[in-house]
Biopython code that builds the backbone (N, CA, C, O; Angstrom):
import numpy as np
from Bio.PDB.StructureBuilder import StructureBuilder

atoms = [
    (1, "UNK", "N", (0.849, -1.176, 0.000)),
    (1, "UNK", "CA", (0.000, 0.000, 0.000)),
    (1, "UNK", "C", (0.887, 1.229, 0.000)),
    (1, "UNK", "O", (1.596, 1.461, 0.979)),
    (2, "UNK", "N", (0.873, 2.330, -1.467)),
    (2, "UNK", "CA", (1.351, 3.299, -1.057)),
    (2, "UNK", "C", (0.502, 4.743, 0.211)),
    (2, "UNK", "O", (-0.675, 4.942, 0.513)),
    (3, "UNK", "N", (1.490, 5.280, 0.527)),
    (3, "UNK", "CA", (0.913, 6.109, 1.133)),
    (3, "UNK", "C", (1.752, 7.702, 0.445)),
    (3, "UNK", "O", (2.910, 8.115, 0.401)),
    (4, "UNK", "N", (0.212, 8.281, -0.070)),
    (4, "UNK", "CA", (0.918, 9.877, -0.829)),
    (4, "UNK", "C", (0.747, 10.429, 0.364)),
    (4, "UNK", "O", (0.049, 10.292, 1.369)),
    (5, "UNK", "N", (1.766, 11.228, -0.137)),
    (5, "UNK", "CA", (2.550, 12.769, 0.969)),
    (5, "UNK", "C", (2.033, 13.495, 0.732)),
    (5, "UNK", "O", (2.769, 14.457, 0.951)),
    (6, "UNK", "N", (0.691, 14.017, 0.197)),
    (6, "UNK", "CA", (0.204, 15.016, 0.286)),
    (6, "UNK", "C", (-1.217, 14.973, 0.690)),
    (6, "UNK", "O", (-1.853, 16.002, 0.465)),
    (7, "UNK", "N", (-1.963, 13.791, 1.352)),
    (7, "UNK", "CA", (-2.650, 13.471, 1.925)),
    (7, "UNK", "C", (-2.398, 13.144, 3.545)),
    (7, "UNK", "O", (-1.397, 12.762, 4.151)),
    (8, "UNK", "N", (-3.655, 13.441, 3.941)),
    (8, "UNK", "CA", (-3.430, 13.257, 5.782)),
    (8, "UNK", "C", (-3.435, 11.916, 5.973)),
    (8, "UNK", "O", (-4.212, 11.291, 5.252)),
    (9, "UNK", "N", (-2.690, 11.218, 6.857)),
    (9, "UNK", "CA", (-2.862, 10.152, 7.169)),
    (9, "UNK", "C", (-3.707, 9.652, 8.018)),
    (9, "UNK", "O", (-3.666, 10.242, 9.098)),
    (10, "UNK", "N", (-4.579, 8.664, 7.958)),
    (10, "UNK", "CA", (-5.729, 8.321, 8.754)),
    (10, "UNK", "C", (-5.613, 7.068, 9.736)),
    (10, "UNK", "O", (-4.771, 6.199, 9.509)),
    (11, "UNK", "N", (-6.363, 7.000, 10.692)),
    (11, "UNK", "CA", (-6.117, 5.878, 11.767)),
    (11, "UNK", "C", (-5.220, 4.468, 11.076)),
    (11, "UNK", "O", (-4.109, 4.077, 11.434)),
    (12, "UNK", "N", (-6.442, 3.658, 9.577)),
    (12, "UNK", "CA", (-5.596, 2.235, 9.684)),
    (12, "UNK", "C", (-4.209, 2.423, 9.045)),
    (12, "UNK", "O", (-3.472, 1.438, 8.999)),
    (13, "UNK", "N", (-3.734, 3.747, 8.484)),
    (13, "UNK", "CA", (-2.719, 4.250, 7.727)),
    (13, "UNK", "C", (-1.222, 3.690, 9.233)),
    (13, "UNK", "O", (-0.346, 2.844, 9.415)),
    (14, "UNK", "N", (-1.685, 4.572, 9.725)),
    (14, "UNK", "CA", (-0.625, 4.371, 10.907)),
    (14, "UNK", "C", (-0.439, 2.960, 11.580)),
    (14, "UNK", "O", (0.543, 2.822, 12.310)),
    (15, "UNK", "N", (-1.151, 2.081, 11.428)),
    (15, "UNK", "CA", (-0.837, 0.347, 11.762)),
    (15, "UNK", "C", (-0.046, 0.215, 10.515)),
    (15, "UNK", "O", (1.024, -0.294, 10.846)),
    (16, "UNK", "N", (-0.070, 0.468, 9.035)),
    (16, "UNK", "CA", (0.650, -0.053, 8.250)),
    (16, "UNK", "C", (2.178, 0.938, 8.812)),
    (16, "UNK", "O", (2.868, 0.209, 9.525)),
    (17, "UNK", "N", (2.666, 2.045, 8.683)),
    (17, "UNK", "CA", (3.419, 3.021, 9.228)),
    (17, "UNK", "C", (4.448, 1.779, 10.121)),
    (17, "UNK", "O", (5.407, 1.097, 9.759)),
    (18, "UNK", "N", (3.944, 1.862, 11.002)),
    (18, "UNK", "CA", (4.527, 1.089, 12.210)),
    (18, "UNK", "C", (4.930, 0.014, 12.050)),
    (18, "UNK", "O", (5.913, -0.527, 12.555)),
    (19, "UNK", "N", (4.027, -0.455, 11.171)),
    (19, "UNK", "CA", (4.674, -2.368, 10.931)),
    (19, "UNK", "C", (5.588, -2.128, 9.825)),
    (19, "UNK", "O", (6.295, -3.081, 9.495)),
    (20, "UNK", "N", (5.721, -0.875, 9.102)),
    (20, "UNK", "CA", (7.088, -1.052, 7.714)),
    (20, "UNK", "C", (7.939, -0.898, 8.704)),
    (20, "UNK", "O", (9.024, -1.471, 8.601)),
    (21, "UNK", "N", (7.596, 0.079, 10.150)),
    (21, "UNK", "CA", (9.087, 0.119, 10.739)),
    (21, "UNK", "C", (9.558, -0.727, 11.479)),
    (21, "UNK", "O", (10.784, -0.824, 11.521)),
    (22, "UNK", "N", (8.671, -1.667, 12.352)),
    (22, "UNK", "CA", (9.002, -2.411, 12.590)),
    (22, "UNK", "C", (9.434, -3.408, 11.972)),
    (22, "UNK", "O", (9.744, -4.331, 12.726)),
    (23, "UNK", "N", (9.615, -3.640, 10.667)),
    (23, "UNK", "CA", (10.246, -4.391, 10.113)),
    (23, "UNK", "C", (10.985, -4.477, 9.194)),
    (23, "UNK", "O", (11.057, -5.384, 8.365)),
    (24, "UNK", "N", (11.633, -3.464, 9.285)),
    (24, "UNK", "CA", (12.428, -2.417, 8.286)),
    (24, "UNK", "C", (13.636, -3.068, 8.907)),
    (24, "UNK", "O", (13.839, -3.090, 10.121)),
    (25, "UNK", "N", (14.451, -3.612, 7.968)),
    (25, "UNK", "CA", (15.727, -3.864, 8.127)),
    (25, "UNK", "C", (16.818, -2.935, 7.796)),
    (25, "UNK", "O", (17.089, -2.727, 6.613)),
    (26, "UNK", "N", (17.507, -2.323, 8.806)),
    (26, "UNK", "CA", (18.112, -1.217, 8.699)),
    (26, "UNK", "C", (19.661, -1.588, 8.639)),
    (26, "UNK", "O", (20.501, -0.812, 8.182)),
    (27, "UNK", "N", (19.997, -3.032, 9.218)),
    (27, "UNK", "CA", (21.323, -3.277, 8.931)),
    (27, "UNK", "C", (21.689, -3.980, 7.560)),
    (27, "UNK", "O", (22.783, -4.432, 7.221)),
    (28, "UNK", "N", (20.272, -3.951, 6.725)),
    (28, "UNK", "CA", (20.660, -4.108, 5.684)),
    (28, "UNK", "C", (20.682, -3.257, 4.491)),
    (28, "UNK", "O", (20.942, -3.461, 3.305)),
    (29, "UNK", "N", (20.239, -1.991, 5.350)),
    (29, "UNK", "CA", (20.163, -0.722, 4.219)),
    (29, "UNK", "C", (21.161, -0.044, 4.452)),
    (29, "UNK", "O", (21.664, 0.785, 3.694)),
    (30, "UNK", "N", (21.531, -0.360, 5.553)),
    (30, "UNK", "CA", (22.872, 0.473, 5.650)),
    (30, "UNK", "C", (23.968, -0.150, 5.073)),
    (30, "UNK", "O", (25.046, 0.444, 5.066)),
    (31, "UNK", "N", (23.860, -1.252, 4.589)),
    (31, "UNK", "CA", (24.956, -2.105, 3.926)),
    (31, "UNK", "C", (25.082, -2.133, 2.761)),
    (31, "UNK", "O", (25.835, -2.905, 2.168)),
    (32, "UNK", "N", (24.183, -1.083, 2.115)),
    (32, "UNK", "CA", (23.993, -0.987, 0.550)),
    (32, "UNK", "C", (24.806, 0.304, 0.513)),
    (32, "UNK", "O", (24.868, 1.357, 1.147)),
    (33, "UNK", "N", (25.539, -0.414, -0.776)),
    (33, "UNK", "CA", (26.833, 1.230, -1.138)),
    (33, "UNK", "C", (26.071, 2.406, -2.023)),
    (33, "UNK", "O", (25.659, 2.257, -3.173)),
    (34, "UNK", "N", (25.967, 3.749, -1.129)),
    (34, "UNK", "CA", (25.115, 4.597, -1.677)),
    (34, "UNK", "C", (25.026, 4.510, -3.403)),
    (34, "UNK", "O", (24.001, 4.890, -3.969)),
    (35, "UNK", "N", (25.889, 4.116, -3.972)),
    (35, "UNK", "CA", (25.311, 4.066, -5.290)),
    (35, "UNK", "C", (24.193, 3.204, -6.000)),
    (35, "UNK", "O", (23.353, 3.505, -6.848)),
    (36, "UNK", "N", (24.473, 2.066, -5.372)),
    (36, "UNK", "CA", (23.025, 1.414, -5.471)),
    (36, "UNK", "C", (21.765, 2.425, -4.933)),
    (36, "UNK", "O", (20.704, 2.220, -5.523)),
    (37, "UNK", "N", (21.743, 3.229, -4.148)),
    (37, "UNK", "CA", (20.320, 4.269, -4.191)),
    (37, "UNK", "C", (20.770, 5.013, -5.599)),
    (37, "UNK", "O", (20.056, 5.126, -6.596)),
    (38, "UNK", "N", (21.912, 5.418, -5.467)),
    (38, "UNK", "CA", (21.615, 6.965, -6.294)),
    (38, "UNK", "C", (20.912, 6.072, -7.579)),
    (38, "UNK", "O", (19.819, 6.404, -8.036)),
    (39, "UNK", "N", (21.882, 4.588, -8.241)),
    (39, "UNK", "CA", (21.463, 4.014, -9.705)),
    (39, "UNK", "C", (19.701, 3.592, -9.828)),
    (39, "UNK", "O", (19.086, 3.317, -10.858)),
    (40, "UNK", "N", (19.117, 3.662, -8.252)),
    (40, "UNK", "CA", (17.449, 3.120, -7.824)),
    (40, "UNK", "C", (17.386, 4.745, -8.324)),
    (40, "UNK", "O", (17.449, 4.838, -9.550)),
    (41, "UNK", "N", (17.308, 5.643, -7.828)),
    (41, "UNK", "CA", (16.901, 6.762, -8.105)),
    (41, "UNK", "C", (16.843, 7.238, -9.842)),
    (41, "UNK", "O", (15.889, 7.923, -10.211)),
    (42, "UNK", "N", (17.563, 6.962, -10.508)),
    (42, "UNK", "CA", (18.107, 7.246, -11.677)),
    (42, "UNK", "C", (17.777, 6.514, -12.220)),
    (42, "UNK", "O", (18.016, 6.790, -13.396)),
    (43, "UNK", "N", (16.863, 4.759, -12.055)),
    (43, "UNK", "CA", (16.810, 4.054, -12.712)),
    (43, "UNK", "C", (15.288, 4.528, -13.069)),
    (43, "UNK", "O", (14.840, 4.508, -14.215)),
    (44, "UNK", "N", (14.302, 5.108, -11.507)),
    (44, "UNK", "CA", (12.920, 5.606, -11.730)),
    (44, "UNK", "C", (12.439, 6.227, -12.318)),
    (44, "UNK", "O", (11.283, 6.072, -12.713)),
    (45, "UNK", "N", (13.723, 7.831, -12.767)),
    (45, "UNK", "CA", (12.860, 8.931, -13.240)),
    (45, "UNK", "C", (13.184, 8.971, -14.411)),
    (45, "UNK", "O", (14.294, 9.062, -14.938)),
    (46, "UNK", "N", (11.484, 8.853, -15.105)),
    (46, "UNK", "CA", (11.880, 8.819, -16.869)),
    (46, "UNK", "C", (12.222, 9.712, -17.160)),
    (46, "UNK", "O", (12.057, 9.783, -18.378)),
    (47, "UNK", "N", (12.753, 10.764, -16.707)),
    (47, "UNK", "CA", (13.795, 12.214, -17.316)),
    (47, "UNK", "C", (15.439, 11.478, -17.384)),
    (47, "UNK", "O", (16.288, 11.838, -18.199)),
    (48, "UNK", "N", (15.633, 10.468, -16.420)),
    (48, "UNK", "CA", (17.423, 10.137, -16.401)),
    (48, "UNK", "C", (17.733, 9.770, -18.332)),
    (48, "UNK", "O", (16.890, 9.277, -19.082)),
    (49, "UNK", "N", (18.846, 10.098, -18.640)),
    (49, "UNK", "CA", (19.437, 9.838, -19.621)),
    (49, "UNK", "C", (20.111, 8.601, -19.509)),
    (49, "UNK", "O", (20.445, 8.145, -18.415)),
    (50, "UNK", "N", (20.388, 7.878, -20.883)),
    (50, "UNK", "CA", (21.032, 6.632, -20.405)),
    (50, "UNK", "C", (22.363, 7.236, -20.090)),
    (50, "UNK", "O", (22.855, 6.630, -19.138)),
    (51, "UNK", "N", (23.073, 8.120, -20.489)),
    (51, "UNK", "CA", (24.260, 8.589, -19.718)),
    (51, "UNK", "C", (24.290, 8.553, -18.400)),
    (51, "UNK", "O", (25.026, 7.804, -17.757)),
    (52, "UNK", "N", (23.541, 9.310, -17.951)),
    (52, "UNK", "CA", (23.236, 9.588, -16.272)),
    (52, "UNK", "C", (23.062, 7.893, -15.382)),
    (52, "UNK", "O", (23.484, 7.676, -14.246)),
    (53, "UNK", "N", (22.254, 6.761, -16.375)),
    (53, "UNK", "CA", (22.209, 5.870, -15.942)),
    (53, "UNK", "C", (23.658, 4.877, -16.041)),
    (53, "UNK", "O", (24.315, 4.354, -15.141)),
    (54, "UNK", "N", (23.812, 4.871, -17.337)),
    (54, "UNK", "CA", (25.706, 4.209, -17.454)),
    (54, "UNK", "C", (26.786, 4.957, -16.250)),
    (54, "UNK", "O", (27.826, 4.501, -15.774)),
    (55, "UNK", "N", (26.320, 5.840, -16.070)),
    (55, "UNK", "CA", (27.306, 6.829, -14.922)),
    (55, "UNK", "C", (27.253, 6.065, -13.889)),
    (55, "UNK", "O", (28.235, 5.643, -13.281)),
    (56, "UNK", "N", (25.764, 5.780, -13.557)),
    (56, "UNK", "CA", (25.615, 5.365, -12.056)),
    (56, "UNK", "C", (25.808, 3.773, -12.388)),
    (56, "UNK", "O", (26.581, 3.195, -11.624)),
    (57, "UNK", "N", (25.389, 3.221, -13.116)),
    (57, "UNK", "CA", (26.109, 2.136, -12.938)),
    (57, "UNK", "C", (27.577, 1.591, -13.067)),
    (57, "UNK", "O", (27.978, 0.530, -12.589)),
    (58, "UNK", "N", (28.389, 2.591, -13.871)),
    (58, "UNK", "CA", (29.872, 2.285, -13.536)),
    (58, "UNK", "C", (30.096, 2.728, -11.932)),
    (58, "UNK", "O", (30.763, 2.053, -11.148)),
    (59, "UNK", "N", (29.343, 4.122, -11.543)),
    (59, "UNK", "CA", (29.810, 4.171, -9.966)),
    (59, "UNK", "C", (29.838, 2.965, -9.046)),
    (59, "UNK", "O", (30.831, 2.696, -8.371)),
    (60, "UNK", "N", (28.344, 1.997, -9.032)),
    (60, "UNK", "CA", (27.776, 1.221, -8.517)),
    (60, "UNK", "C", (28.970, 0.170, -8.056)),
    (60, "UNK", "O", (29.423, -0.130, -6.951)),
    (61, "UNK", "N", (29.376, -0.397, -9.864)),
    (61, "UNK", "CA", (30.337, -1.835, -9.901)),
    (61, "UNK", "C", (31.586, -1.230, -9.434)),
    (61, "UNK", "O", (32.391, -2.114, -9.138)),
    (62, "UNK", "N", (32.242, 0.465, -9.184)),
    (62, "UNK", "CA", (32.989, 0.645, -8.442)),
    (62, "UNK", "C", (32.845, 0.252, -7.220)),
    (62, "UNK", "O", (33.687, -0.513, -6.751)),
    (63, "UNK", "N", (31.852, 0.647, -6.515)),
    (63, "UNK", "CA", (31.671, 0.085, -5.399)),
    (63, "UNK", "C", (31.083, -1.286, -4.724)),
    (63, "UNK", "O", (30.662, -1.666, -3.631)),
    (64, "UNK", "N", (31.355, -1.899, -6.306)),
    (64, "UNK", "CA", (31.152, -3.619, -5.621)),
    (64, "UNK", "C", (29.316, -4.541, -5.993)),
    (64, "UNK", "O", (28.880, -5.688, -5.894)),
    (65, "UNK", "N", (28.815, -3.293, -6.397)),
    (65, "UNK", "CA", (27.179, -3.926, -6.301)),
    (65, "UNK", "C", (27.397, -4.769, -8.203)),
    (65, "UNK", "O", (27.884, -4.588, -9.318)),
    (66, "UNK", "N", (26.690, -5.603, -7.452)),
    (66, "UNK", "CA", (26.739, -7.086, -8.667)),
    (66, "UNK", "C", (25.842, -6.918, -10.203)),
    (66, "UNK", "O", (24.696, -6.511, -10.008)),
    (67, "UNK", "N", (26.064, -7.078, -11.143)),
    (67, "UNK", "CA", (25.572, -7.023, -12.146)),
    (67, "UNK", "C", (23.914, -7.833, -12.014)),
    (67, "UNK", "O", (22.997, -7.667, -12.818)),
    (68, "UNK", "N", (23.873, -8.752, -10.727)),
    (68, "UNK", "CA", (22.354, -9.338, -10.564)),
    (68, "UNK", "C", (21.767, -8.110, -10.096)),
    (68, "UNK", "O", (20.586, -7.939, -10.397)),
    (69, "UNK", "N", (22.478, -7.020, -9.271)),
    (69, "UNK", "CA", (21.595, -6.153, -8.431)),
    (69, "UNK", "C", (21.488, -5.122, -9.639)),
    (69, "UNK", "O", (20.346, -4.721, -9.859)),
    (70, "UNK", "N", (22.244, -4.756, -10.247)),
    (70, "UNK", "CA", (21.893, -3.764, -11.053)),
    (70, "UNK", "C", (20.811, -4.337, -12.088)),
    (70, "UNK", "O", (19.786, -3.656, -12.079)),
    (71, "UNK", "N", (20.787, -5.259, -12.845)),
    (71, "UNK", "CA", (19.408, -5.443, -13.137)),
    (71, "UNK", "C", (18.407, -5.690, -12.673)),
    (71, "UNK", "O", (17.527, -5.851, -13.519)),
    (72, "UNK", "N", (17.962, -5.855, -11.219)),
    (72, "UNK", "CA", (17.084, -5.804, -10.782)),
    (72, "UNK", "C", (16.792, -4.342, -10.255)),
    (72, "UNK", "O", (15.680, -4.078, -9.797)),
    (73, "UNK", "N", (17.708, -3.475, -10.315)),
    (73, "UNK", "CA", (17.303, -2.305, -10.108)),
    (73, "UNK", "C", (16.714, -1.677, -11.258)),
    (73, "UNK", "O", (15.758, -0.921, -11.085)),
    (74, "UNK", "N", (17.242, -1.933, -12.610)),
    (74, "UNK", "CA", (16.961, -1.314, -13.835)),
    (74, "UNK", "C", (16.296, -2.145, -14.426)),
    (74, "UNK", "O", (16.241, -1.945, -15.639)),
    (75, "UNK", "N", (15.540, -3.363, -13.906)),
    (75, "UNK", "CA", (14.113, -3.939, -14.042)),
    (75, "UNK", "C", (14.892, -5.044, -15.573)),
    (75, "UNK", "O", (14.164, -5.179, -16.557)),
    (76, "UNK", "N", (15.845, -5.496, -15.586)),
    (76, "UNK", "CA", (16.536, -6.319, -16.893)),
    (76, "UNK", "C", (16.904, -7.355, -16.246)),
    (76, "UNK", "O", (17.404, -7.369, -15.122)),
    (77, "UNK", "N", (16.668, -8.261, -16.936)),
    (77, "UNK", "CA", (18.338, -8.996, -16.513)),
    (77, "UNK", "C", (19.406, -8.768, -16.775)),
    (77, "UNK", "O", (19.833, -8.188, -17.774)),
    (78, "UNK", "N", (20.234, -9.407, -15.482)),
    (78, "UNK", "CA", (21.401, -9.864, -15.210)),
    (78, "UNK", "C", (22.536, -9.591, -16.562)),
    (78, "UNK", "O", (23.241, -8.613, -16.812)),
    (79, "UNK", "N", (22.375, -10.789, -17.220)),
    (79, "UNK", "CA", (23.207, -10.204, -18.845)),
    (79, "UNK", "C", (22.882, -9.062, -19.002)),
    (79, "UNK", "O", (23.701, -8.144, -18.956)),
    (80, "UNK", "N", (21.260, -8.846, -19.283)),
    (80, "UNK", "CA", (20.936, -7.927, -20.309)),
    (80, "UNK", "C", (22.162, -6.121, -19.844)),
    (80, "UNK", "O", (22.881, -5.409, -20.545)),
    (81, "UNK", "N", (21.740, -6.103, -18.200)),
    (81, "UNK", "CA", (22.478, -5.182, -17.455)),
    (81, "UNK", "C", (24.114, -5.541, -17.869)),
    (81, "UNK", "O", (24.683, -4.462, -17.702)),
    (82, "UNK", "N", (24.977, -6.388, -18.257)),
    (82, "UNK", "CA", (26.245, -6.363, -18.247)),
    (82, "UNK", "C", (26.434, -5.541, -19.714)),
    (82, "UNK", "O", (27.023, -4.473, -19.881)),
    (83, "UNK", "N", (25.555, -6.613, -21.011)),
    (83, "UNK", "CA", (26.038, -5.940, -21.786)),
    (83, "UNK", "C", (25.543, -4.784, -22.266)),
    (83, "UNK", "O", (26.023, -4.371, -23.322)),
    (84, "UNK", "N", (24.666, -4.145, -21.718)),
    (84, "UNK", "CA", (24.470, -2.718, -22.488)),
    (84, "UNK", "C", (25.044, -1.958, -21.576)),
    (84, "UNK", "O", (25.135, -0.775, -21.904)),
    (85, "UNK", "N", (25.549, -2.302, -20.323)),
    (85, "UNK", "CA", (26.594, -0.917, -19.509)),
    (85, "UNK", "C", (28.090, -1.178, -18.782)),
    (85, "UNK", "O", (28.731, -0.598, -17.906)),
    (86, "UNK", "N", (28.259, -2.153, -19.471)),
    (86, "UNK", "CA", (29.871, -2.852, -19.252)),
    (86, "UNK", "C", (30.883, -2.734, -20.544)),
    (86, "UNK", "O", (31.658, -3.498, -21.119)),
    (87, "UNK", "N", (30.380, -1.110, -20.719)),
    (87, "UNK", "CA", (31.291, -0.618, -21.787)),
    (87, "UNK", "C", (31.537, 0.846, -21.496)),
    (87, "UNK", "O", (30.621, 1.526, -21.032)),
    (88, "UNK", "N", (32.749, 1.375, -21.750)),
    (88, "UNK", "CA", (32.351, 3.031, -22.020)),
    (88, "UNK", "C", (31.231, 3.753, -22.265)),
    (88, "UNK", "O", (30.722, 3.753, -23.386)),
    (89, "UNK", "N", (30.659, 4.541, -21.102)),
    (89, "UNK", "CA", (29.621, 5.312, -22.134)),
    (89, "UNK", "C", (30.213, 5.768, -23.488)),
    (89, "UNK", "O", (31.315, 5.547, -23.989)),
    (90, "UNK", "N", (29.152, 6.466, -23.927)),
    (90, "UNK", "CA", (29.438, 7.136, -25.348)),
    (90, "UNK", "C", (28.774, 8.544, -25.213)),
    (90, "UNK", "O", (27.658, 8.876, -24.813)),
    (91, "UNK", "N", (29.673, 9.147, -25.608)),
    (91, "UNK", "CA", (29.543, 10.547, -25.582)),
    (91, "UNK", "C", (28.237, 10.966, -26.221)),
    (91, "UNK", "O", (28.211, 10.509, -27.364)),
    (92, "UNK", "N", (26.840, 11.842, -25.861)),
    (92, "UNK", "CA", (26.021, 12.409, -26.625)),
    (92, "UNK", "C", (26.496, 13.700, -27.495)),
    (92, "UNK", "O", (25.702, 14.264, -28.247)),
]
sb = StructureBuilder()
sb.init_structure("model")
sb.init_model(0)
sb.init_chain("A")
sb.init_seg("    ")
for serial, (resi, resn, name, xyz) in enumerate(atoms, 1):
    if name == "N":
        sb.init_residue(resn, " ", resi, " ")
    sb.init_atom(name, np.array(xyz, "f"), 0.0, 1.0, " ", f" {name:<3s}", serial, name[0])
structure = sb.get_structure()
């Protein structure tokens, strides 16, 4: 269930609230190398360029995150993620 931010939140809103936090695994978000957010972020907004996206995914495999995670971030597979960004970008 999403919950929009620009609506008030109502009584059964706050049982869901509480149970994401209570079960929010935080030693495992903290174990994700910020580039895996920034490449989640960049992978969402249909304004990112594939530049902006090849960027963040060379940052990513700098910092170790696996060619399985990057396609599941950028919604591909595994291959599909190696070979279209396990090359030089290319200049626009």
């Amino acid at each position: 269930m999403g919950l929009p931010i620009d609506e008030p939140v109502d009584d059964d809103d706050w049982d869901e609230i509480a149970r994401r936090f209570e079960n929010f695994d935080f030693d495992r978000a903290v174990r994700r190398p910020i580039s895996d957010w920034w490449l989640r972020c960049a992978a969402i907004d249909p304004k990112s360029s594939d530049e902006l996206i090849h960027a963040k995914v060379t940052a990513a495999r700098v910092d170790g995150v696996s060619w399985q995670r990057i396609g599941e971030l950028l919604g591909v597979p595994e291959t599909e993620a190696q070979q279209r960004y396990d090359t030089p970008a290319e200049p626009s």
